[in-house]
N, C-alpha and C positions, 0 to 999 in steps of 0.2 A: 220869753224863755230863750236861752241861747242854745245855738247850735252844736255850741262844743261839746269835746268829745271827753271822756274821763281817762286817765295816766292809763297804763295797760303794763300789767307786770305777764311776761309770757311765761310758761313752762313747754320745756324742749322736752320730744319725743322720748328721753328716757326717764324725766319725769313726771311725767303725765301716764306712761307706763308705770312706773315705781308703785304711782299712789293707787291706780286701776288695780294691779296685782294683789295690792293690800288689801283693800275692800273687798275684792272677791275673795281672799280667803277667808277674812272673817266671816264675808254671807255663807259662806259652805258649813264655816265653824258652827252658825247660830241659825241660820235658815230665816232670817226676819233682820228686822232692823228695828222693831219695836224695844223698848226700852227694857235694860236689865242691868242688873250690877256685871254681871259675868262679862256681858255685851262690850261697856262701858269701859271696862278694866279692861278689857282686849283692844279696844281700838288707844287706851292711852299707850297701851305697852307699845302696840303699833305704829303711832304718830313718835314715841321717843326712839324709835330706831330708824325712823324715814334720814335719807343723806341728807349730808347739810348742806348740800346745795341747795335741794325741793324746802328744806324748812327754809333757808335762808329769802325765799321768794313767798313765802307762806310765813312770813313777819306782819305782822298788825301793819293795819294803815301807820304810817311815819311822814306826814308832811301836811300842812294847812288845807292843801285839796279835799283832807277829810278821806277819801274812796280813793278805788283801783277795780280793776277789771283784770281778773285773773284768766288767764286764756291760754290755751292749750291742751284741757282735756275732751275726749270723744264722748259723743252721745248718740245710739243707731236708733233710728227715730221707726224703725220699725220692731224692735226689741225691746222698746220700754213701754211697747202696745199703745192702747188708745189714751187718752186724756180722761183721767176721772169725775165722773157728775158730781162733786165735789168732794171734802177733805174727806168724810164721812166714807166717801165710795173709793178710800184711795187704797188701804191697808196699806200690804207692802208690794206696793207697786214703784217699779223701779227702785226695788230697796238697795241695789248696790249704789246707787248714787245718793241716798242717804246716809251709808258709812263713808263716799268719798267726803262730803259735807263735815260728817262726825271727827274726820281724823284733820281737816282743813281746819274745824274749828278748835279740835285739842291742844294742836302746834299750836295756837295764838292766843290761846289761856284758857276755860273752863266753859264749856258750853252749857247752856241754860237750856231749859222746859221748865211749862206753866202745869201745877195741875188742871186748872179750870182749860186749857185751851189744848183742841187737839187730843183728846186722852191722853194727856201728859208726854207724848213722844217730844223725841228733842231734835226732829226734823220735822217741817210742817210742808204737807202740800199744798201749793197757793194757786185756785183753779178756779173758774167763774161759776157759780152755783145754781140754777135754778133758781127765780124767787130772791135772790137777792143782790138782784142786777143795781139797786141804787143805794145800798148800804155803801158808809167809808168801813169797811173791811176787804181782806185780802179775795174775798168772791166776789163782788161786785166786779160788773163789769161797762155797763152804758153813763154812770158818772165818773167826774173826775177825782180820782181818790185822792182828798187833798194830801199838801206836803206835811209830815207830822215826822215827831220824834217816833221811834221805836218804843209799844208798851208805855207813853210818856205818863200817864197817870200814877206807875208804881216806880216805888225806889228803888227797888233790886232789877231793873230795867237793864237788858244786856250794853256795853258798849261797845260791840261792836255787829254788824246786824249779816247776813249772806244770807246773797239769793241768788240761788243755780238755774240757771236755763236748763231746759230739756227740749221745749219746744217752743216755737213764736213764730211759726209761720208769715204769722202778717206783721210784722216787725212794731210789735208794741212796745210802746220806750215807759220805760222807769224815768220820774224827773228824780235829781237831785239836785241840792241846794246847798251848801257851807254858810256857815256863820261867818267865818273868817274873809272870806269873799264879798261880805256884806259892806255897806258905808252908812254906819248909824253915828248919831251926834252925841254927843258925852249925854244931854239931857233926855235922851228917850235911853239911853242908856242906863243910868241912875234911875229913871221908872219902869224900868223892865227888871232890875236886877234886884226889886222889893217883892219878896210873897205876895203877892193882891187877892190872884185868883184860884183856883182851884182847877188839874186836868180828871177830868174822868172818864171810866174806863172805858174802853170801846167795845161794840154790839160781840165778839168775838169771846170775851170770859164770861162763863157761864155762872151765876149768882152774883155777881159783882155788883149791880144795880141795888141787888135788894138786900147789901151789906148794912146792917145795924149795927156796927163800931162806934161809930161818932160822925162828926161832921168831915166834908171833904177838906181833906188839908189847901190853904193856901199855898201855891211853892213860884218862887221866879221865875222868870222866861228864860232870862238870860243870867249868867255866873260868871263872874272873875278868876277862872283860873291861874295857875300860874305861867300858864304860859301863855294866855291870851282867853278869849269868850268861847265857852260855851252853852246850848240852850237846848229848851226843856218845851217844847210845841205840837202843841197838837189843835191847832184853832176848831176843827168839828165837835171839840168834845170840852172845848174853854168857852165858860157863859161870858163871852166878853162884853157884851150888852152891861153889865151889871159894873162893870167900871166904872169909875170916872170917864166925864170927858176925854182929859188930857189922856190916861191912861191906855184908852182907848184908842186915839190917836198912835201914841206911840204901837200899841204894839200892830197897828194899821200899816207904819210906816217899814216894819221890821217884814212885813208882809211882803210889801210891792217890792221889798231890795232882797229878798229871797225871790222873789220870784222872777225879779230881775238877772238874777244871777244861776237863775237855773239850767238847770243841763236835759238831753234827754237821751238818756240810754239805752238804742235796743240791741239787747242782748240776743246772742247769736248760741244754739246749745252747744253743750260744754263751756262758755263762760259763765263766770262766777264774778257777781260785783259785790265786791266787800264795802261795807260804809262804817265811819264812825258814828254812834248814833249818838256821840256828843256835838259833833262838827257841823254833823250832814242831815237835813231833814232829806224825804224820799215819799215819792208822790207814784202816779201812776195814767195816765192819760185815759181817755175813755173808749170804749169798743163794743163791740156786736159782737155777741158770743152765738156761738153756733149750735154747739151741745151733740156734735155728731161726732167726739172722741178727736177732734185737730185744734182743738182751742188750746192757746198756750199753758204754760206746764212750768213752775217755776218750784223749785227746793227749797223752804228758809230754813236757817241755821242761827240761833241767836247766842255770841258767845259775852263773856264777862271778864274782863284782865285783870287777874291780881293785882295789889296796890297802884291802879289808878286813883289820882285826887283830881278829880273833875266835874267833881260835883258839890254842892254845899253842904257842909255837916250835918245840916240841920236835917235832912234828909230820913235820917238811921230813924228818926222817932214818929215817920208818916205810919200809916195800919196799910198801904196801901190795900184799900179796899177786901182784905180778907185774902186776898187771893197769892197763893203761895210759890212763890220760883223755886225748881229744885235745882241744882248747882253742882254737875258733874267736877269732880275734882281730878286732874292727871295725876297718874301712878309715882 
């Protein structure tokens, strides 16, 4: 894994005030950040009046990097209390940095929640759980969360993914990984870019397992966009065993040069790393979670960008396992 560091888009002290001011008014307005129409409609009115300076630095990722590291806003690490014994024990804790989240991901197109995940909130808190220290989910804490696409099993899957710091004490890095960064050969190229296998869902959606639609769709790792590759990965949750040999291989190979090419990012509170979650798979290194209210504290935001083509058509006619995206739209 390398040592490098990811691009840093900064916001200066009047914008990082701007969007603080906004969030607090809506929390005053609504008293939660739990999910409503009224909520919703207010943070988009909100995000279309932010200056266009702050939006203009609050543009979707634009460059093969895939990510950014947005920096510049405050977090008082004694004001957003202790750290939650997981998602379950969070409500609305630190809810103004869930509408900052909300109105970061309106500017850059429509933000997503799962019903099955989270009680459908469309800010998740990413915290180490009790109990489920060796799951590849966002609790786990003593294995290494492999690198994986965002949601990579369903097709309404966000493309673009945020995760807020709030706290990290002991400076736990996020990996990241680009496709684009990668050096794969035309020929594992051609067999990764064929349907084979099938991603299913992870421990995190509630019924998905015991979904009776049909069989799991086959879908590609990897897609020819038009403006270069992107891919579809989630190896914890892909029976790749059940491949071919050769196939196998290849997507072995697309492995070791993701993880060749990896990055590790610890995030510092108040940054925000934004990923494309077509570009950039996003892992998470391993740790000793304590449970005494100081373990790290991370915000996700999952958003969706109108008329992207970055994915295969074929995609619209998966069941993605039952399980339903809802898809804030801006005002």
């Amino acid at each position: 894994m390398s040592t490098g560091t990811a691009p840093v888009r900064p916001l200066d002290t009047a914008g990082a005030e701007e969007l603080r001011r906004a969030a607090e008014q809506i929390h005053t307005e609504f008293g939660t950040s739990a999910t409503s129409p009224g909520l919703l409609a207010r943070v988009a009115e909100s995000a279309a009046g932010l200056s266009e300076p702050v939006r203009h630095q609050l543009r979707p990722v634009d460059t093969d990097d895939g990510l950014f590291v947005l920096r510049g806003l405050d977090v008082d690490d004694d004001a957003i209390g202790p750290t939650p014994a997981g998602w379950a024990a969070a409500g609305d804790s630190a809810a103004v940095h869930d509408i900052v989240l909300l109105l970061l991901a309106t500017v850059m197109g429509n933000p997503l929640a799962w019903e099955g995940q989270q009680d459908g909130r469309f800010v998740h808190n990413i915290v180490p759980a009790p109990g489920h220290e060796t799951e590849q989910t966002g609790a786990s804490s003593t294995v290494l969360l492999s690198p994986h696409t965002e949601d990579a099993f369903h097709p309404g899957r966000a493309h673009l993914l945020m995760l807020g710091c709030l706290r990290n004490h002991d400076s736990i890095a996020t990996t990241a990984a680009g496709i684009r960064k990668a050096e794969l050969d035309e020929a594992d190229i051609a067999l990764l870019t064929r349907p084979l296998l099938p991603i299913l869902p992870d421990d995190a959606y509630t019924g998905a397992r015991d979904f009776d639609g049909g069989h799991p769709p086959a879908v590609p790792t990897l897609f020819r966009a038009e403006d270069g590759l992107t891919l579809r990965f989630d190896p914890a949750y892909t029976p790749v065993a059940d491949a071919p040999p050769a196939h196998r291989a290849a997507y072995q190979r697309l492995s070791d040069e993701l993880a060749r090419v990896s990055v590790a990012v610890s995030l510092r509170p108040g940054e925000v790393l934004i990923v494309d979650n077509d570009l950039v798979v996003h892992g998470r290194v391993p740790f000793r979670a304590r449970y005494d209210g100081t373990d790290r504290w991370l915000k996700r935001a999952s958003v969706r960008v109108p008329g992207r083509r970055t994915r295969p058509p074929a995609e619209a006619a998966e069941h993605g396992y039952g399980q339903a995206a809802v898809e804030a739209h801006a005002a």
